[in-house]
N, C-alpha and C positions, 0 to 999 in steps of 0.2 A: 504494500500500500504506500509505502516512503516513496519508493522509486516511481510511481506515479504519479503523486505529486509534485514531487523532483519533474519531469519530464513536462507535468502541464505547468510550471511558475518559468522554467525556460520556453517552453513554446509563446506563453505568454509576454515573456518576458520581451524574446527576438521580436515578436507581432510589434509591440509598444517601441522600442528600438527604429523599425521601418515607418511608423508612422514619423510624419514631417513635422519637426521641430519651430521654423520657423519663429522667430517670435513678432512677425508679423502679420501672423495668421492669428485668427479671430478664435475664442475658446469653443468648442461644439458640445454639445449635452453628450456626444457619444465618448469623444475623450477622456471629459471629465468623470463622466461614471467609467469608463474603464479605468480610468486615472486610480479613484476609491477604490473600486475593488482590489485592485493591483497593491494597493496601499495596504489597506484595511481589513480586505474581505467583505467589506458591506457599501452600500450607496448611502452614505451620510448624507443628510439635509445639510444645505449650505443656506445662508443668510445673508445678507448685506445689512449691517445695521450703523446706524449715527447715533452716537455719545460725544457730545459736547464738541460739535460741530464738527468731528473727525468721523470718515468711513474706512467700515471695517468691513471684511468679505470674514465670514465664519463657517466654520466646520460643525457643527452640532452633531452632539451625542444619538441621537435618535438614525434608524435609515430604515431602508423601505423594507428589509428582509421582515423586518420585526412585526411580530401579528398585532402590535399596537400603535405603527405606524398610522397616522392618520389619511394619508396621500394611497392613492392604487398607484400604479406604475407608472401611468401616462399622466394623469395629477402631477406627478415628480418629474417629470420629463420636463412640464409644463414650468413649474415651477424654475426649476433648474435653468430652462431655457432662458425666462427672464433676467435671474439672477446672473445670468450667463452675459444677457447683452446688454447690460449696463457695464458691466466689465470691460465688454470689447469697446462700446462707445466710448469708455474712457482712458480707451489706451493700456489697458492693465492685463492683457493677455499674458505676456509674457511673464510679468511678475507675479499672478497668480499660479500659471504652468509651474516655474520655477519653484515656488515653496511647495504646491500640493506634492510636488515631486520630491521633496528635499528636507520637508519638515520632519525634526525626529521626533516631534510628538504624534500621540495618536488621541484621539477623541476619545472620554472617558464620561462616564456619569455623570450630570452634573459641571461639566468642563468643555464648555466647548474650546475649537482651537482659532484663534483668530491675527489674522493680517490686517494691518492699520495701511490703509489703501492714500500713502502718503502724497501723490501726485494730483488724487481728486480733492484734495482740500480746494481750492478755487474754484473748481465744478462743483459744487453741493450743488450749491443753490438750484441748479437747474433739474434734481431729482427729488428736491423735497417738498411734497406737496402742499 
């Protein structure tokens, strides 16, 4: 059972590898949840949230495997997609590819994990309603 696992985290592994790095390319819902799993083994809900005028892109403890997920699959897609193209609209592709990939924390109870989305500070305004 080792050795096959061993075999799908490398097959997985090389897939992710050939996908284009770019970091002028726009985040997609399919990377990113391939991204989490890769990471995590689950599709963590992510968030965009402002605390005292700064944006943060987060990682929240909750994902979709869990029977108390609120979201069905496509809900989460949906969701994700938004959270996704505020992202891209503001230029943060790369810097969010970068840590989802690099973070050595992992999402815990109670804990989510969160990036302070330092470039959008002069953009708020234009996403807070």
């Amino acid at each position: 059972m080792q050795r096959l696992g061993f075999l799908l985290l490398l097959k997985l592994d090389s897939v992710l590898e050939l996908k284009p790095t770019d970091p002028s390319n726009p985040l997609a819902v399919e990377e990113v949840m391939a991204l989490l799993r890769y990471r995590w083994h689950a599709s963590y809900d992510v968030q965009l949230v402002v605390r005292r005028q700064r944006l943060y892109f987060q990682v929240m403890w909750a994902y979709l495997e869990q029977q108390s997920f609120p979201m069905d699959e496509q809900a989460y897609r949906n969701h994700l997609g938004e959270v996704l193209e505020v992202v891209n609209r503001l230029g943060l592709a790369a810097v969010v590819r970068e840590w989802l990939a690099n973070t050595p924390d992992k999402p815990r109870l109670g804990k989510a994990l969160s990036l302070r989305l330092e470039a959008a500070a002069g953009l708020l305004e234009e996403f807070l309603v």
